[in-house]
Each structure stands twice: as structure tokens, then as C-alpha cells.
Backbone as CSV, one residue per row, in Angstrom:
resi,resn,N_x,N_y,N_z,CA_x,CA_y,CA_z,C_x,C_y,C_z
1,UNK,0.811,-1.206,0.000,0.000,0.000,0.000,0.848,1.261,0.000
2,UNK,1.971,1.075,0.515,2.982,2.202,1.104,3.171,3.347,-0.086
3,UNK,3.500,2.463,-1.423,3.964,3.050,-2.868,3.165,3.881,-3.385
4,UNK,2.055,3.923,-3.182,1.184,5.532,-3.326,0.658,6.326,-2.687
5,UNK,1.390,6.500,-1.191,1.278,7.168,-0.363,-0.193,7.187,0.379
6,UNK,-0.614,5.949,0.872,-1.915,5.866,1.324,-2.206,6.260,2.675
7,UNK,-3.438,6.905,2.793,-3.871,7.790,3.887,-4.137,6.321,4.600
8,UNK,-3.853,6.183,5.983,-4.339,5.325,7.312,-4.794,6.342,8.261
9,UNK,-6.599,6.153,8.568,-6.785,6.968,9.195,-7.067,6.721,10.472
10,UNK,-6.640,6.796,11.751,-6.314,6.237,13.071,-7.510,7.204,14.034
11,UNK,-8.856,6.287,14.449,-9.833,7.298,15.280,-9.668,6.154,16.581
12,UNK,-9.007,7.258,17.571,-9.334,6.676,19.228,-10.460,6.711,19.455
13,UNK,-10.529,5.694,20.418,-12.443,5.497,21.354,-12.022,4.891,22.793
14,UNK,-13.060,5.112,23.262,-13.032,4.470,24.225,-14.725,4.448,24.869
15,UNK,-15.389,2.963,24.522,-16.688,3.092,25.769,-17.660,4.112,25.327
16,UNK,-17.915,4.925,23.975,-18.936,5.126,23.378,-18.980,5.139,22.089
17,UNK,-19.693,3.683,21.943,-20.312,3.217,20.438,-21.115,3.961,19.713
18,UNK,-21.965,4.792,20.570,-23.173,5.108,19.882,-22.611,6.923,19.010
19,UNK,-21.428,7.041,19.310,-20.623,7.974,18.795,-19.515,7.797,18.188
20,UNK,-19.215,6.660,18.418,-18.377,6.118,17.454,-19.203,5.715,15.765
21,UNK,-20.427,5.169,15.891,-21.066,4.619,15.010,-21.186,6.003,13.976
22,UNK,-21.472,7.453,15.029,-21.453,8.612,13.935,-20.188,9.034,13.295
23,UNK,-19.335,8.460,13.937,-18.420,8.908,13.457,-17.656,8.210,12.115
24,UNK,-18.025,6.793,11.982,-17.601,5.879,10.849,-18.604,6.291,9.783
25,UNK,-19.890,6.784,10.315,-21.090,6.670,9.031,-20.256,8.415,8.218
26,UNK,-19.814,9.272,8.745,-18.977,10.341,8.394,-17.715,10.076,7.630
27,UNK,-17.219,9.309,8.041,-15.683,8.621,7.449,-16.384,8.044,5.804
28,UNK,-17.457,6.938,5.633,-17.915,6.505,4.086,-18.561,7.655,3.626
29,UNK,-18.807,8.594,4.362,-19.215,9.332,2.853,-18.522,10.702,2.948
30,UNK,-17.398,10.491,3.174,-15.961,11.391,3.028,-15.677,11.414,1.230
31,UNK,-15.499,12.552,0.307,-15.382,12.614,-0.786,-14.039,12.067,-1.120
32,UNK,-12.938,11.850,-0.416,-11.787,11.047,-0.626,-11.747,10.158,0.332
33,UNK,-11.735,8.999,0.394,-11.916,7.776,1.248,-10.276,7.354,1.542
34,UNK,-10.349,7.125,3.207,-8.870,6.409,3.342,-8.459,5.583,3.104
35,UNK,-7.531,5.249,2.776,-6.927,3.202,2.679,-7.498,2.316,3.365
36,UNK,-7.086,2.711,4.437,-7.858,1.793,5.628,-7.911,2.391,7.046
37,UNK,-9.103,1.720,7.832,-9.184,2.725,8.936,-8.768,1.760,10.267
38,UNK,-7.907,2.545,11.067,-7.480,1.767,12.358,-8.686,2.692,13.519
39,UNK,-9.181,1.855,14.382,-9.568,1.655,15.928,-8.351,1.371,16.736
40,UNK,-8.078,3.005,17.763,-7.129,2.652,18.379,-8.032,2.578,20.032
41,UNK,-7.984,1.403,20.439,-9.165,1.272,21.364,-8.748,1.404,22.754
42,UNK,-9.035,2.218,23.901,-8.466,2.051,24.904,-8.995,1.615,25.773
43,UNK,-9.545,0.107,25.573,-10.341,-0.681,26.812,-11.421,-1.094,26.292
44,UNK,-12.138,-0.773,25.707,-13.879,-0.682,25.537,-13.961,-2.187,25.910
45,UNK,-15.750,-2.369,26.033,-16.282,-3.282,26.145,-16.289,-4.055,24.722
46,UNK,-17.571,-5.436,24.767,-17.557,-6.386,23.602,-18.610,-5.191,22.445
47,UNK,-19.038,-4.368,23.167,-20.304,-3.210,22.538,-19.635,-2.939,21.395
48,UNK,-18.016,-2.144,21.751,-17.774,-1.402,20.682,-17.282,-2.405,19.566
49,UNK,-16.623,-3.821,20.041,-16.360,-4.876,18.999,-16.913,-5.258,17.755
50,UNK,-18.472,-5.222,18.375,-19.311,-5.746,17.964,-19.740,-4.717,17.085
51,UNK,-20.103,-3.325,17.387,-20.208,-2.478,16.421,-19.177,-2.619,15.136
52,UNK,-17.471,-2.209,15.641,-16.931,-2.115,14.709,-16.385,-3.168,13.372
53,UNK,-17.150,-4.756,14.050,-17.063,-5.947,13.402,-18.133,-5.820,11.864
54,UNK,-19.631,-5.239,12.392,-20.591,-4.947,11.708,-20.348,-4.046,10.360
55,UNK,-19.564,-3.102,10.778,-18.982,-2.051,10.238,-18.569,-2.093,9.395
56,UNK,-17.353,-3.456,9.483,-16.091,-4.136,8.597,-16.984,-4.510,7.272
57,UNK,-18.156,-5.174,7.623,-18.685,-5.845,6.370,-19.728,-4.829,5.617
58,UNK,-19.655,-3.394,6.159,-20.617,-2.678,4.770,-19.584,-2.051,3.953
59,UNK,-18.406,-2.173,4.027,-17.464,-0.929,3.100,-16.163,-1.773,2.544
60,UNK,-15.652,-1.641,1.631,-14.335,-1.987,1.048,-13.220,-1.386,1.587
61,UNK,-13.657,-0.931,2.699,-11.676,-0.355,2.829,-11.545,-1.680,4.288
62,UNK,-10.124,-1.897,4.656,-9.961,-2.064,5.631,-10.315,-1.504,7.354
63,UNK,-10.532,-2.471,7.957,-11.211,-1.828,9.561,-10.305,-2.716,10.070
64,UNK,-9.205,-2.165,10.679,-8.338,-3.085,11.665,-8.804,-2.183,13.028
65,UNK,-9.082,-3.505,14.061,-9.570,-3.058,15.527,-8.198,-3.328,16.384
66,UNK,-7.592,-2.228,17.198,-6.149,-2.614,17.905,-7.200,-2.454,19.181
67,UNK,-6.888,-3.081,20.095,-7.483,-3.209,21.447,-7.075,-3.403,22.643
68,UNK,-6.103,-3.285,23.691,-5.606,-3.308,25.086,-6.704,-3.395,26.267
69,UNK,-6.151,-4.005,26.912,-6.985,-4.334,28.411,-7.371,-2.628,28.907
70,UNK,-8.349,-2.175,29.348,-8.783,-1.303,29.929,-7.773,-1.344,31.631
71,UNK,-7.100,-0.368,31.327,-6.192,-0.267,32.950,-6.235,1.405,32.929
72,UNK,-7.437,2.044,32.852,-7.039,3.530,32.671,-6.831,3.946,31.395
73,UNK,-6.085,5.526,31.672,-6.474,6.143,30.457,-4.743,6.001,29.948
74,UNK,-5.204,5.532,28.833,-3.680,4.781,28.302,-3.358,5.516,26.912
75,UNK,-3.799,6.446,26.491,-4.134,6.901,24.392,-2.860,6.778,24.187
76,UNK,-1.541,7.246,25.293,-0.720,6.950,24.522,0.005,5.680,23.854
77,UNK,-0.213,4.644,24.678,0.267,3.031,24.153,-0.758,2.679,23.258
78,UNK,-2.487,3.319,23.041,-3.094,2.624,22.041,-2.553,3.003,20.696
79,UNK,-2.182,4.655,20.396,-2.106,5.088,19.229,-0.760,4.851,18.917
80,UNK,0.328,4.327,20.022,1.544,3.574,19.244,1.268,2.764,18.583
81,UNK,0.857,1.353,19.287,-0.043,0.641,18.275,-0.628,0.215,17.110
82,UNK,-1.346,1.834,17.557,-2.390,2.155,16.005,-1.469,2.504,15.169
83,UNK,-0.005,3.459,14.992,0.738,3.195,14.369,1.837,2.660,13.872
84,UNK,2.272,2.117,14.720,2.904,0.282,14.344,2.028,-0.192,13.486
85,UNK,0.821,-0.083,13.546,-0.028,-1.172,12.670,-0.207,-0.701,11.289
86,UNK,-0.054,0.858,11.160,-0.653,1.342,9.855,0.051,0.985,8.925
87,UNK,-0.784,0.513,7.705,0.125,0.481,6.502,0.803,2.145,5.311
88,UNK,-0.459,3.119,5.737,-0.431,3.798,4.783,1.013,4.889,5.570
89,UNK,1.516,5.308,4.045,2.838,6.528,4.577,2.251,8.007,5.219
90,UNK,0.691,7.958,5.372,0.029,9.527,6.043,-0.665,8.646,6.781
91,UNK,-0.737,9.204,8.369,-1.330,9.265,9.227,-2.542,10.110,9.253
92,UNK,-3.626,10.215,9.328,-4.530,11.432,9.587,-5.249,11.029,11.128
93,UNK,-5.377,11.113,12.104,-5.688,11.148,13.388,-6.828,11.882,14.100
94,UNK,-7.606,11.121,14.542,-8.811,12.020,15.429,-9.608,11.454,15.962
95,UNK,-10.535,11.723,16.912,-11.003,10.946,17.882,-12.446,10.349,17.992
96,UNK,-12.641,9.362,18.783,-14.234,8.707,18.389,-15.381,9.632,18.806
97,UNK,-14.600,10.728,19.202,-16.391,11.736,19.389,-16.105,12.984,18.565
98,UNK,-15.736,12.830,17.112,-15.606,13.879,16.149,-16.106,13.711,14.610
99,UNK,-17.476,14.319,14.180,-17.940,13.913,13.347,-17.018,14.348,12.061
100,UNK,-16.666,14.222,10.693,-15.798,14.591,9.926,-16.782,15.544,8.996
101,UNK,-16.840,16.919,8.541,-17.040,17.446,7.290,-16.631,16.426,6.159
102,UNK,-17.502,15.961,5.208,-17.292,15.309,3.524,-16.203,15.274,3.135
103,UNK,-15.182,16.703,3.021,-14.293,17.088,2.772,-12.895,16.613,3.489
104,UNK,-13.173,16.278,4.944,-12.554,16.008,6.036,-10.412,15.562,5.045
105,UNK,-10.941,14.504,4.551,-9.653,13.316,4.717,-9.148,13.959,3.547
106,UNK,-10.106,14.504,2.193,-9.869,15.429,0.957,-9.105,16.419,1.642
107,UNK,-9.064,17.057,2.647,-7.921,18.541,2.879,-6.861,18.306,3.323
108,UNK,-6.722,17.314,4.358,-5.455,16.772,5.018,-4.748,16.392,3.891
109,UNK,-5.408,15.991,2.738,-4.213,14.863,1.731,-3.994,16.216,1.071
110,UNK,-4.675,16.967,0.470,-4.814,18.309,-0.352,-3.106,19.257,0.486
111,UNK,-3.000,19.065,1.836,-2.682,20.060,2.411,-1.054,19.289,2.883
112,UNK,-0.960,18.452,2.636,0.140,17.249,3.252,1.332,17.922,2.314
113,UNK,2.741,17.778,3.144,3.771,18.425,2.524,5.045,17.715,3.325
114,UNK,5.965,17.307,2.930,7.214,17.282,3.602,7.875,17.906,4.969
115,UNK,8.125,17.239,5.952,8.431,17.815,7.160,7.031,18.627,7.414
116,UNK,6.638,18.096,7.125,5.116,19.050,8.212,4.168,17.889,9.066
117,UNK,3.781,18.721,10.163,2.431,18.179,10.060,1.047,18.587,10.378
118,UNK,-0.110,19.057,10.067,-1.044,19.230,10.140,-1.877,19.284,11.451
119,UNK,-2.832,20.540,11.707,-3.724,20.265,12.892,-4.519,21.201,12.274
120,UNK,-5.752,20.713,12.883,-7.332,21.645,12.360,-7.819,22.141,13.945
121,UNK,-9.097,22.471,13.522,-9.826,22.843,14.549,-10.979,21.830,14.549
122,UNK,-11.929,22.371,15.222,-13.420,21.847,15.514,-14.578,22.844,15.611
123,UNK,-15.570,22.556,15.704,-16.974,23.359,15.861,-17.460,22.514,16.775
124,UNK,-17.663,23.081,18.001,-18.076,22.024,19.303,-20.056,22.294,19.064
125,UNK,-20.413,20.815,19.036,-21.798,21.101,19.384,-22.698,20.895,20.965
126,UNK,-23.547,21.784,20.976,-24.021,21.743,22.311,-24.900,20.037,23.069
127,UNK,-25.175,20.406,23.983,-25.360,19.083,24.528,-26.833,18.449,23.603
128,UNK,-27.809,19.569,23.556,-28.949,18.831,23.156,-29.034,19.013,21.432
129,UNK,-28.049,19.020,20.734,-27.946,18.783,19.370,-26.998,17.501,19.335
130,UNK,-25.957,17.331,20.255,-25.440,16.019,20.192,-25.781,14.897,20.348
131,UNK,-27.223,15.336,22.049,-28.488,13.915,21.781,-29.259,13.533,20.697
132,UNK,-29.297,14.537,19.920,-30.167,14.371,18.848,-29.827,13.576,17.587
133,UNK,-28.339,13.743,17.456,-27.673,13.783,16.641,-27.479,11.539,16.905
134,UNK,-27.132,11.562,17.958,-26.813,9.895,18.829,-28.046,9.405,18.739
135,UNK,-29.310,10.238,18.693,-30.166,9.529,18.947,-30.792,8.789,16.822
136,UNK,-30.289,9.537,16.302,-30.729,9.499,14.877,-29.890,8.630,14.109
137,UNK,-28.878,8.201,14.987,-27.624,7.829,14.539,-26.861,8.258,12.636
138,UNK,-27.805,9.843,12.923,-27.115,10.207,11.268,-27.066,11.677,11.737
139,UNK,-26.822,12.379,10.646,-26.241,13.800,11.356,-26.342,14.824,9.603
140,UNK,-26.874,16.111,9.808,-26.925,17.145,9.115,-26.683,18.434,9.424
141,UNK,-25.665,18.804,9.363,-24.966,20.283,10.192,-24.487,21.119,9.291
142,UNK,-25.535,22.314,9.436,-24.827,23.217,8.552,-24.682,24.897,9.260
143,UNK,-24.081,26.004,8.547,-24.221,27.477,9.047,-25.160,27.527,10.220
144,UNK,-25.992,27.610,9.853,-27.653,27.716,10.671,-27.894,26.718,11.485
145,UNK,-27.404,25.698,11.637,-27.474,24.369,12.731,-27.746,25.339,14.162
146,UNK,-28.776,25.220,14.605,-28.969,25.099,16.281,-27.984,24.514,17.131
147,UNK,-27.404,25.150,17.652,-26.640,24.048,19.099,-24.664,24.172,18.488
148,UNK,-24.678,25.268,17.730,-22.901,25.174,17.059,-22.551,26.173,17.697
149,UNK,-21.172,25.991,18.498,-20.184,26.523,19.171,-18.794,27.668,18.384
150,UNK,-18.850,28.483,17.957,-17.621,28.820,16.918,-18.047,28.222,15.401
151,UNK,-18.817,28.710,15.424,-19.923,28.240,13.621,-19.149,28.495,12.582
152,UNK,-18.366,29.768,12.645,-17.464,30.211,11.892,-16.618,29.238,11.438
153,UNK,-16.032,28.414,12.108,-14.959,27.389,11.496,-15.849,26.553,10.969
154,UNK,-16.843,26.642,10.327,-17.193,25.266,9.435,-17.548,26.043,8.168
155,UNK,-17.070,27.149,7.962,-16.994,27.889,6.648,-15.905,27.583,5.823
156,UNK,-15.910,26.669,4.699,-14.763,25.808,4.106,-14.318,26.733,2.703
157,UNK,-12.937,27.226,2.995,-12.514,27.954,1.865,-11.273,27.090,1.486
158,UNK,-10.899,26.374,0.237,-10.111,25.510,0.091,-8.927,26.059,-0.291
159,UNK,-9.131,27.500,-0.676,-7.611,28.619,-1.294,-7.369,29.333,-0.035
160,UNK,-7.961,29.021,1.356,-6.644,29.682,2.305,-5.820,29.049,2.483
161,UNK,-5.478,27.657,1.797,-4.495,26.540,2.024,-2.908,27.769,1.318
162,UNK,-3.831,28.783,0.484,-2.306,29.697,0.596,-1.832,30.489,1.028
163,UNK,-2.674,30.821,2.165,-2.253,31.589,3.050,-1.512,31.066,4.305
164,UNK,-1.344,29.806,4.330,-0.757,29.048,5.430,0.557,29.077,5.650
165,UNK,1.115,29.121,6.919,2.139,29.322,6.530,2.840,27.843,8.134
166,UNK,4.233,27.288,7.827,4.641,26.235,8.803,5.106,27.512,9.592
167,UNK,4.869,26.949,10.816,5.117,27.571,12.510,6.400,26.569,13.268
168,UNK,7.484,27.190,13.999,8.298,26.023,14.367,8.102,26.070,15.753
169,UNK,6.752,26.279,16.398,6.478,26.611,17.614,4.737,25.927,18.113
170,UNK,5.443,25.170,19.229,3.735,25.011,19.351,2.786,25.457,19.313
171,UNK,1.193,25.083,19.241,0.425,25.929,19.028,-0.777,25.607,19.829
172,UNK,-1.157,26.714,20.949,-2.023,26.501,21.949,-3.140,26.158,21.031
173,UNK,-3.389,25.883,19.734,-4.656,25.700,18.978,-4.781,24.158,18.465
174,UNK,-3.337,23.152,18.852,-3.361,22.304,18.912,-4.659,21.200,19.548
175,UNK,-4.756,20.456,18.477,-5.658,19.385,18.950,-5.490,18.467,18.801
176,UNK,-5.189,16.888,19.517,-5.248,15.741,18.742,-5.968,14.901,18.296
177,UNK,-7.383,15.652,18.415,-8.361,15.284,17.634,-8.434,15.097,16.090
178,UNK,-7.705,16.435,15.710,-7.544,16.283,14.322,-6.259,17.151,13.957
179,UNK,-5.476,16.284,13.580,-3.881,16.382,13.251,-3.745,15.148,12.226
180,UNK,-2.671,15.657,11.337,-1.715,14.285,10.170,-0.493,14.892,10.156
181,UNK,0.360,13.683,9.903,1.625,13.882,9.831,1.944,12.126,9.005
182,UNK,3.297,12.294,8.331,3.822,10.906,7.670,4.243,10.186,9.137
183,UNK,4.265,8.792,8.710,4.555,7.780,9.589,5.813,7.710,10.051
184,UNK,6.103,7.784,8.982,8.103,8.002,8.823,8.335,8.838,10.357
185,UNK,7.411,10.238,10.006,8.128,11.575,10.952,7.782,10.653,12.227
186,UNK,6.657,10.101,12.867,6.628,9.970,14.286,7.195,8.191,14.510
187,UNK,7.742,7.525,13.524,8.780,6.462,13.855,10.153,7.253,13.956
188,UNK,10.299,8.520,13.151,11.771,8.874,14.037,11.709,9.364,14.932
189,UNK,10.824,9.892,16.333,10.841,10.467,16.924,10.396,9.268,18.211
190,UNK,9.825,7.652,17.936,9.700,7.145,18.644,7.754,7.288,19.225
191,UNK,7.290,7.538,18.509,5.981,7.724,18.765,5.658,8.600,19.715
192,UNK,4.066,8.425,20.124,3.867,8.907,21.909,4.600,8.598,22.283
193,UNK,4.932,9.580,23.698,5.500,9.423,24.830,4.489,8.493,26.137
194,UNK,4.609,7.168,26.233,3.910,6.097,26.941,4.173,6.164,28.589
195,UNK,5.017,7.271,29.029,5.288,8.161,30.255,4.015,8.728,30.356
196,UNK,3.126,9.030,29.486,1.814,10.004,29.911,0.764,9.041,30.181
197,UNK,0.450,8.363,31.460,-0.557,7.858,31.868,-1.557,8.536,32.670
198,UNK,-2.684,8.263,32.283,-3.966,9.540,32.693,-3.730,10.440,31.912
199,UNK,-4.589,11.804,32.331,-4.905,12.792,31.191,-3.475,13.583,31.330
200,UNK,-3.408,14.158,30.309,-2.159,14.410,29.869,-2.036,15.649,28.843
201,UNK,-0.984,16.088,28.570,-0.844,16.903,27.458,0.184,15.960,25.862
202,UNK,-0.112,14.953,25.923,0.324,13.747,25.469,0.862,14.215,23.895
203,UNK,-0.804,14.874,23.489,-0.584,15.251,21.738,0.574,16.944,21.764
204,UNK,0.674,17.138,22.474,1.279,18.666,22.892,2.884,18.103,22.669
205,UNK,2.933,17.455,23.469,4.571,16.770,24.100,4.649,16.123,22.450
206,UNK,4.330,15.240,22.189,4.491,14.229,20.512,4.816,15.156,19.591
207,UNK,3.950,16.692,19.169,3.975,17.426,18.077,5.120,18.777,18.377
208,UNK,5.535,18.606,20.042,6.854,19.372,20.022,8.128,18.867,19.676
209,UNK,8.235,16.970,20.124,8.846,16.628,19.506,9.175,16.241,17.891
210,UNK,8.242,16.136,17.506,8.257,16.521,15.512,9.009,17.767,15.981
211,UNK,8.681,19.267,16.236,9.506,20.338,15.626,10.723,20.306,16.238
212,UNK,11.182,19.554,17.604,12.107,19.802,17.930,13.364,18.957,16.696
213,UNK,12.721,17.952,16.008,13.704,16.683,15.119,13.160,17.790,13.254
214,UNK,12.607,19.297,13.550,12.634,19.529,12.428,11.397,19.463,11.112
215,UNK,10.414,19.420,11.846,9.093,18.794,11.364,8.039,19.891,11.781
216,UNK,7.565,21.609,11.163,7.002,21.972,11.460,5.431,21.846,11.365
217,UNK,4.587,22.362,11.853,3.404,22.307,11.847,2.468,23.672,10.899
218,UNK,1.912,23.109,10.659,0.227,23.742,9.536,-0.797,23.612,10.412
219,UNK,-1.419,25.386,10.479,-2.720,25.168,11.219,-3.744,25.141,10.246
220,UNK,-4.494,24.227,10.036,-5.854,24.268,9.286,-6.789,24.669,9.453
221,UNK,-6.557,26.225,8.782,-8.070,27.299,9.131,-9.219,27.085,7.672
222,UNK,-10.469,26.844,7.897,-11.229,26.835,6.798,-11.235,25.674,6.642
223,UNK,-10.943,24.682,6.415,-10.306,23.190,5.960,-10.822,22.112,7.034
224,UNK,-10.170,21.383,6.521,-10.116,20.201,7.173,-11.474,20.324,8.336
225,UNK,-12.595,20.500,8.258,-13.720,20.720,9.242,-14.305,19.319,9.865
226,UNK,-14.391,19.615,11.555,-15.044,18.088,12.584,-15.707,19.005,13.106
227,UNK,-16.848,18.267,13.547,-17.351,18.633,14.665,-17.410,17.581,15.636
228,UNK,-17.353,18.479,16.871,-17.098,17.701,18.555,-18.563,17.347,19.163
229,UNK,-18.718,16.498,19.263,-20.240,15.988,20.334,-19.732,16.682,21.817
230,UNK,-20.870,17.073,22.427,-20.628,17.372,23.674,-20.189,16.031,24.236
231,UNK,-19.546,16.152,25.356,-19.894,15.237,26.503,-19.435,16.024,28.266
232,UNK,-19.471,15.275,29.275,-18.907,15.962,30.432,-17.364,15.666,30.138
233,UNK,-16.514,16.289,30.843,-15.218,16.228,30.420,-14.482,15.189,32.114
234,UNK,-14.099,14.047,31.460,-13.967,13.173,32.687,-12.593,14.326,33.586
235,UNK,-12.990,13.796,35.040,-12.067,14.643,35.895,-10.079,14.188,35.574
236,UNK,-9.613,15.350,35.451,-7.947,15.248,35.172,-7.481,14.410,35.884
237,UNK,-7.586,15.095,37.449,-6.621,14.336,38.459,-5.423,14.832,37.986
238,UNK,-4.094,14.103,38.663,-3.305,14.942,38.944,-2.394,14.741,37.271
239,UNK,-1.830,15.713,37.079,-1.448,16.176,35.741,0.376,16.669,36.109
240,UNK,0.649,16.859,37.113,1.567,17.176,37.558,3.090,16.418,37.081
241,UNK,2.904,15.187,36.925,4.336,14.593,35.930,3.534,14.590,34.310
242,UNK,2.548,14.792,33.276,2.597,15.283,32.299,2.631,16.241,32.127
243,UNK,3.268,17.478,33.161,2.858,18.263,32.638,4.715,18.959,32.706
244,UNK,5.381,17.824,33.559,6.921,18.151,33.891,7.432,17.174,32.227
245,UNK,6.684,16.084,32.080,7.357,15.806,30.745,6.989,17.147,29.479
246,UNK,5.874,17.398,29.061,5.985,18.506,28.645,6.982,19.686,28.359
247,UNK,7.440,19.888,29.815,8.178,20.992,29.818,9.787,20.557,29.784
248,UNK,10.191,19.172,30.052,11.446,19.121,29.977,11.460,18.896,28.488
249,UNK,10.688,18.146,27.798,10.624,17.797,26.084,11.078,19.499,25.576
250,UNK,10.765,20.556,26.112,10.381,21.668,25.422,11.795,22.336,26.238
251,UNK,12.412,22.107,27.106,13.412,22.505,27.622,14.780,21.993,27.119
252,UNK,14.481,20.788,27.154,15.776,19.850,26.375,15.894,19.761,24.978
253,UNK,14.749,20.361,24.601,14.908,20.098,23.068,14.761,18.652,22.532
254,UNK,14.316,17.930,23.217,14.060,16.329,23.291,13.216,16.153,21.238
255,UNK,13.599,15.289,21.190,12.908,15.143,19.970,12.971,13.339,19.903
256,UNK,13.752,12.798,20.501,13.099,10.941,20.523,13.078,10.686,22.322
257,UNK,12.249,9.773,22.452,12.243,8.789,23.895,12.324,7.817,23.608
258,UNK,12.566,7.064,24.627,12.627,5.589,24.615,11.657,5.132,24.811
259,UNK,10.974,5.883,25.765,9.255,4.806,25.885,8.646,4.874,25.321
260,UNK,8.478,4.657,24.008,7.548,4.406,22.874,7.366,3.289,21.982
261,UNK,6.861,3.196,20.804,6.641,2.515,19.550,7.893,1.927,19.823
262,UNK,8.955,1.971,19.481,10.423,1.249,19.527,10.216,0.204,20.844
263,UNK,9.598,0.607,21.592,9.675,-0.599,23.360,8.019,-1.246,22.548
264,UNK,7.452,-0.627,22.033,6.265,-1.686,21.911,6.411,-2.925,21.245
265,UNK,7.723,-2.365,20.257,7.608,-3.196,19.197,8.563,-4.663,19.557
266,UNK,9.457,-4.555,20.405,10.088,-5.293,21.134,9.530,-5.880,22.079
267,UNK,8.331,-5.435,22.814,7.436,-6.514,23.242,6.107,-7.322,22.797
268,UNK,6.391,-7.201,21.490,5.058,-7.752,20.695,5.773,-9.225,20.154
């Protein structure tokens, strides 16, 4: 698959199907379709299995399910994983409670460049358009949608892609909801950092190390458009050693670790 640069598109979940399910029915009727799609799963029950088994048999692309024992909040050892496993040379990345704009996987590939890598935004929807939305299990969102948070970003202009310019500096607008980068860039850097157990600044620390090894970042304004389902935001707890890896990555200039993809792959 590697030889024509195929998009692998990697959506974390964890423990809600019924948003995950919106989120795959968004992925098939994406106007450029990925190679194949990885589930990077962090625990779920047989629910979400069973969904994403169902799944496998309405579409022609690949559905590989990666799955780990539920011990907490782990994203960073699932999405090593998820990319150890990918076949395609672009990563595109984002999470099981983010519906994709049509266009979605069409801008990331549109927008993909050497030493870069990519992050968008979102349009967060409110709580009782997101029940609505789970409850229909289909979804129609436009300008005028009831219940949109920052409406403005789902106004898709495909020529500010020239006004963009690479940043060699993080960007508090970072999300790892929706970010791409080549496979290549985060096997030299050793993947996540698997030091970030519980909530974390995990995607922050990963995309400083890309710029620290030389790999700047593209913010995707206009483009690349998700929208976010509400939910409650589970409690942090203590954040206090992700938040010292963070800052030594960004102090040291760190650009590989050891606890990553490279240790996974040696224990598989």
C-alpha cells in the first residue's frame, strides 16, 4: 500500500459506540476515502467490537480493531499501536467523538507536505444537538445548525491553504483530535511518549517533539472541518508529571524517547 502514499486513518475510542457509530457513518461518505481505517481502542467493552465488526462488512476499505486491556487512560500506548499497525505513509488522526465534514480526509491529503504536520480545529456542538444527533444515529450540520459553538470554522474555503504558513512553535490551537503527519516523521521520533498515563498533554509533548527533530506544523483554518459531540469532560486528576514531561521535552529540546513505539515493538 505504502507506494502511493496511502492515507491510514487512526480514530481513538473508548466506551462510546453510539458515537463512534457517527463517526464511521462520516468517514464513508468522506469525498476522498482512506486506505484503511485503524480503531485505536483504549479498553472498551464487547459493545464497541461488535459495532466495529458490523462495520467491517458494509465498506471496502480495511477496519483493523487494535485493542488493550482497559487499565485507565492509556491513548498513549493505544495510538503507538495504532501506528505500528498502519500500513499507509500519512497518518490522519482524530477521535471517536468527532464527526468529519465530507471534505474532512480530501484537505489533510490536499494540504500534506514534507516535514510538516497538520492540525485543524473543531466546531463544538451543544449538549442537546449532540443527543439528537446519537439519537438518529445520522447527522446534518450546517451554518444555521442550532446548538454550534464557533460556527465560523465550518466555513470551508479551500484557497486559504495559501495563506498558510509552517510555525516552528507550538500551538495553543493544537488538537489531537484532528492532526496528520507521515509515519516516517513519528517512527523517528519514537511515537507517543507512553510516560503520559492519565490525562495528559500527550498530543502537545508528541507534536513538540516533531519540531524539535525539524518537522514543522500547519494550522488548518477553513479546511479540514469536525465537529465535537458534547460530553462531560472526565475529571484530570493529577497532571503534575505530564505536565513536567511537557516541559522538559520543550526545555531539552528532546525530539526521541525511549518509551515508545520502539519498546512496543520489542514486546510484541
Amino acid at each position: 500500500m505504502g507506494k502511493q502514499k496511502d492515507i491510514s486513518l487512526i480514530i481513538s475510542t473508548y466506551n462510546w459506540p453510539k458515537a463512534l457509530k457517527l463517526v464511521l457513518n462520516s468517514v464513508f461518505k468522506q469525498s476522498v476515502l482512506p486506505n484503511e481505517i485503524i480503531i485505536a481502542d483504549d479498553g472498551s467493552t464487547q459493545e464497541t467490537e461488535t459495532l466495529i465488526y458490523s462495520y467491517s462488512k458494509q465498506i471496502n476499505i480495511p477496519i483493523l480493531h487494535i485493542w488493550h486491556e482497559d487499565k485507565g487512560f492509556r491513548k498513549s500506548i493505544i495510538l503507538n499501536k495504532a501506528i505500528n499497525a498502519a500500513h499507509g505513509d500519512y497518518i490522519v488522526q482524530i477521535d471517536g467523538d468527532t464527526i468529519l465534514h465530507k471534505h474532512f480526509i480530501k484537505d489533510h491529503k490536499l494540504n500534506r507536505a514534507t516535514n510538516t504536520f497538520l492540525f485543524g480545529s473543531r466546531v463544538s456542538l451543544n449538549e442537546k444537538l449532540t443527543t439528537k444527533l446519537l439519537n438518529s444515529s445520522n447527522f446534518r450540520i450546517h451554518y444555521f445548525t442550532k446548538g454550534l459553538k464557533k460556527r465560523n470554522r465550518l466555513i470551508r474555503i479551500p484557497l486559504y491553504k495559501l495563506l498558510l504558513k509552517k510555525q516552528n512553535n507550538n500551538s495553543k490551537k493544537l488538537r489531537g483530535c484532528n492532526i496528520s503527519y507521515w509515519k516516517k516523521d513519528a517512527i523517528a521520533i519514537n511515537g507517543y511518549n507512553e510516560s503520559f498515563q492519565g490525562w495528559g498533554y500527550e498530543d502537545f509533548e508528541f507534536v513538540q517533539r516533531l519540531i524539535n527533530n525539524n518537522v514543522y506544523g500547519k494550522r488548518l483554518k477553513h479546511t479540514a472541518i469536525q465537529y465535537h459531540l458534547y460530553h462531560h469532560q472526565a475529571p484530570k486528576g493529577d497532571t503534575q508529571k505530564g505536565d513536567l514531561l511537557l516541559i522538559n521535552t520543550i526545555k531539552n529540546k528532546i525530539s526521541f524517547i525511549d518509551n515508545g513505539i520502539l519498546k512496543n515493538k520489542n514486546e510484541n
